[in-house]
N, C-alpha and C positions, 0 to 999 in steps of 0.2 A: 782729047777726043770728047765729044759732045755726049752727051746724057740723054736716052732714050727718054720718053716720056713718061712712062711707067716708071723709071730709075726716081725720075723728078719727081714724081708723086710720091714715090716710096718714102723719099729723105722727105721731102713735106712732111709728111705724115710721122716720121717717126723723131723730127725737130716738132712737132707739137706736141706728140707725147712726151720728150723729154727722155724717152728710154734707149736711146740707141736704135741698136739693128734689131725692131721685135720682130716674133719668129714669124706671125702672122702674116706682118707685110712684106716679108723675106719669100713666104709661101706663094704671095698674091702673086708679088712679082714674077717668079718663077711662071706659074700659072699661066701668068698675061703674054709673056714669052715665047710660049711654046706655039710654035708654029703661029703664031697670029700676031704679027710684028705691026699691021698695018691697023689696027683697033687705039682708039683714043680711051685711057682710062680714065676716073674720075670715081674718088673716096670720099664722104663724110664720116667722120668719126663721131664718136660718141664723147661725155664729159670727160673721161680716163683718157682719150688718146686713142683708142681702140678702134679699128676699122666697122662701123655699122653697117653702112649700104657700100658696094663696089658696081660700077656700071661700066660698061664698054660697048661701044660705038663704032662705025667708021669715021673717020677722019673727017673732020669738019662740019657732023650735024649738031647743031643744035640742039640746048638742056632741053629744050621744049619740042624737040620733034620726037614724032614716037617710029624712036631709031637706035632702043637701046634695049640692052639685056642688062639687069639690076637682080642683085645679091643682097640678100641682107642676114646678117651676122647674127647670132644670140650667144649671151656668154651666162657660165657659170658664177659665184659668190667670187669666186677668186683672182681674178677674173678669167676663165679661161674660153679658148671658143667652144660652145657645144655645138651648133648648126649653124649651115648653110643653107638656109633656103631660095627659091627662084619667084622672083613677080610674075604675078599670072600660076606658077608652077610650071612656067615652061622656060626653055634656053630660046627662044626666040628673040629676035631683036624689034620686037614692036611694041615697047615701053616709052613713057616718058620722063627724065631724070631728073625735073620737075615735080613730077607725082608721085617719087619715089615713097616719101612717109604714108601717102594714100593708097598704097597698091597692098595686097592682097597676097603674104608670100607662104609657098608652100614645098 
């Protein structure tokens, strides 16, 4: 059976960190699942491996259309995650995943 996209990201992401199944992107996954099967995701990590920004889209726009909602991650010493924040501070999908480092999260 074929590999959702979200699934493919997931192992990406956790064959770059080297760690297995982390719980993080175990969570994200889940997440991205529920009810909204039809959303394209897409994760930059951070040095560690660690998910930093998470975005989701519909299907087929483009990094550079502002057609996305973006997550960005803050973790503790340990590393663990403390927050979730939203670009803009809203769930809205009128981001660009492009400008993700540049946006403004709260």
């Amino acid at each position: 059976m074929a590999r959702s996209g979200i699934d493919a990201i997931g192992d990406t992401a956790d064959a770059a960190s080297g760690s297995g199944d982390r719980s993080l992107v175990a969570l994200l996954k889940q997440l991205a699942d529920v009810g909204e099967p039809t959303r394209q995701v897409r994760f930059e990590n951070n040095a560690a491996g660690d998910p930093l920004y998470m975005g989701e889209a519909p299907p087929g726009a483009a990094a550079t259309a502002a057609a996305w909602r973006i997550r960005k991650f803050t973790y503790d010493a340990f590393p663990s995650p403390v927050t979730m924040l939203w670009a803009g501070g809203d769930l809205a999908f009128t981001k660009v995943w492009n400008d993700r480092a540049a946006l403004t999260y709260s």
